[in-house]
C-alpha positions as CSV (number, residue, x, y, z in Angstrom):
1,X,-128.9,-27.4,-39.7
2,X,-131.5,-26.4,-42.3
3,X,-134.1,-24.2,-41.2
4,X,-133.6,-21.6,-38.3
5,X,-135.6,-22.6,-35.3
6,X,-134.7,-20.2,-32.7
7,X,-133.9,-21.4,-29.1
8,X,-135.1,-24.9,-28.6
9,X,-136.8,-25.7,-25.3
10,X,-136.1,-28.9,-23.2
11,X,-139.7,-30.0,-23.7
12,X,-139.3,-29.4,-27.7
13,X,-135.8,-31.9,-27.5
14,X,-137.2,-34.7,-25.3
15,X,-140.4,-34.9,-27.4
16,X,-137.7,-35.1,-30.9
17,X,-135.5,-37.5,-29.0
18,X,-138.5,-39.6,-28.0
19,X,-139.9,-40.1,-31.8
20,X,-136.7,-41.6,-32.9
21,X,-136.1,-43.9,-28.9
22,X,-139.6,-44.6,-28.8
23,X,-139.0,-46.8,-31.9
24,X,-137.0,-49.4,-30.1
25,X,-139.9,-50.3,-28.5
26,X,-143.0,-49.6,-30.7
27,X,-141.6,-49.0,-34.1
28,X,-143.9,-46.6,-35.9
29,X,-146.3,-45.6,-33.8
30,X,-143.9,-43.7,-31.4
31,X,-143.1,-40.5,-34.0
32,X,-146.5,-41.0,-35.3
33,X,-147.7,-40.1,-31.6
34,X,-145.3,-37.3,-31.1
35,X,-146.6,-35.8,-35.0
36,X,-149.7,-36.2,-34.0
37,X,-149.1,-35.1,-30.5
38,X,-147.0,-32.3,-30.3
39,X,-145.8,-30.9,-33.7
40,X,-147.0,-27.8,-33.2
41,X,-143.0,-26.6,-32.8
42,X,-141.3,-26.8,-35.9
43,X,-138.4,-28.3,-34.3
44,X,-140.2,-31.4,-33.0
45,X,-142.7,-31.7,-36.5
46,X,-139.3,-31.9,-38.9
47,X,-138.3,-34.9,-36.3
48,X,-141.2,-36.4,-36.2
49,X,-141.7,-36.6,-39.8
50,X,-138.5,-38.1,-41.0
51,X,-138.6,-40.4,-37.8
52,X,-142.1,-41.6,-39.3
53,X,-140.5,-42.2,-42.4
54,X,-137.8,-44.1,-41.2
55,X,-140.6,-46.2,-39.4
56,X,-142.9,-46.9,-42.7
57,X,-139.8,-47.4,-44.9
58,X,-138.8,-50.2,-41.7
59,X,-142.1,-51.6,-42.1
60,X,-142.7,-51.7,-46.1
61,X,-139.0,-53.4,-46.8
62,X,-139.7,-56.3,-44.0
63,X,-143.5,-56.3,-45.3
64,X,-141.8,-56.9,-49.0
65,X,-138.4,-58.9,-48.5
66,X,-140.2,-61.1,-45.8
67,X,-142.6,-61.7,-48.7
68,X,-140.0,-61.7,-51.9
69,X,-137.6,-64.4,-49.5
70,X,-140.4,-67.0,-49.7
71,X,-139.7,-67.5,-53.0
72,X,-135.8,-66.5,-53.1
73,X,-134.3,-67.1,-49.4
74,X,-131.2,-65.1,-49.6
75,X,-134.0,-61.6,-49.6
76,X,-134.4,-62.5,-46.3
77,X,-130.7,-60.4,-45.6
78,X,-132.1,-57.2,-47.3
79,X,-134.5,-56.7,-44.2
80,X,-131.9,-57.5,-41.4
81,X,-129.4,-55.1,-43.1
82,X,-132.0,-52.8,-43.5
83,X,-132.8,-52.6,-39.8
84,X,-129.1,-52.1,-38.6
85,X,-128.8,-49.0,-41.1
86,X,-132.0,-47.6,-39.4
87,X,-130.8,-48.3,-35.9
88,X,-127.6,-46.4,-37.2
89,X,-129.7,-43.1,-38.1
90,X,-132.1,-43.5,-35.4
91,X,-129.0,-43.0,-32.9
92,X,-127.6,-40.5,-35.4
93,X,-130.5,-38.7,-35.4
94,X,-131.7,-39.0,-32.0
95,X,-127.9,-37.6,-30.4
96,X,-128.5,-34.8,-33.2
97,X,-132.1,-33.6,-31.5
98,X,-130.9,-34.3,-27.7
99,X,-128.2,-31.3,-28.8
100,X,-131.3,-29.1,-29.7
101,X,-130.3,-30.0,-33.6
102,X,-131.6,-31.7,-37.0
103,X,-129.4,-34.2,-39.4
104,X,-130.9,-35.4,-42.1
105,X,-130.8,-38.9,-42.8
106,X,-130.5,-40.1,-46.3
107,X,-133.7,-40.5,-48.5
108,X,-132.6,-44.2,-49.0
109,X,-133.7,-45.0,-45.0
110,X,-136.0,-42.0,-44.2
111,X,-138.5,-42.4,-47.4
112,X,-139.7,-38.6,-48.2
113,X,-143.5,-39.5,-47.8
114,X,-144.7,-37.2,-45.4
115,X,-143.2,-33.7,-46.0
116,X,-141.6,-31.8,-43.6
């Protein structure tokens, strides 16, 4: 776990967990709600972050696949494998801050834009 956080409060994992579960249902907006929201702990700002970065890299690849596949229709895979390796992480990730931890997913699904 990088970074030393101390003891991590209940409140502090459920509000983690939720920006990476919230995503099943509103994509994005969910860790951009707990950033915006409650990242005042450093715990729940570092999962916040990369689960907002997992959200815009989700939402730039279907924006530019589902785009590139009108011309070339076999693009339209690199979207739909693109979502099962971020429902992977965002499972991965999500067990990791229910245990009051942080894994880091690889740059290749959680895009470093917004800095920890």
């Amino acid at each position: 776990m990088p970074g030393n956080y101390g003891p991590v409060s209940d409140d502090e994992k459920t509000w983690s967990l939720m920006a990476y579960v919230g995503q099943f249902l509103v994509g994005a907006i969910a860790p951009a709600i707990v950033y915006v929201g409650k990242a005042r702990s450093p715990f729940v700002r570092r999962h916040a972050v990369q689960g907002l970065n997992m959200g815009i890299a989700a939402i730039a690849v279907w924006f530019v696949a589902g785009l590139l596949s009108l011309a070339v229709e076999v693009l339209i895979w690199v979207p739909l494998l693109f979502t099962a390796a971020v429902m992977f992480f965002l499972v991965f990730a999500a067990r990791a801050a229910n245990r009051g931890e942080f894994r880091r997913v690889p740059p290749a699904v959680a895009w470093p834009l917004l800095k920890k």
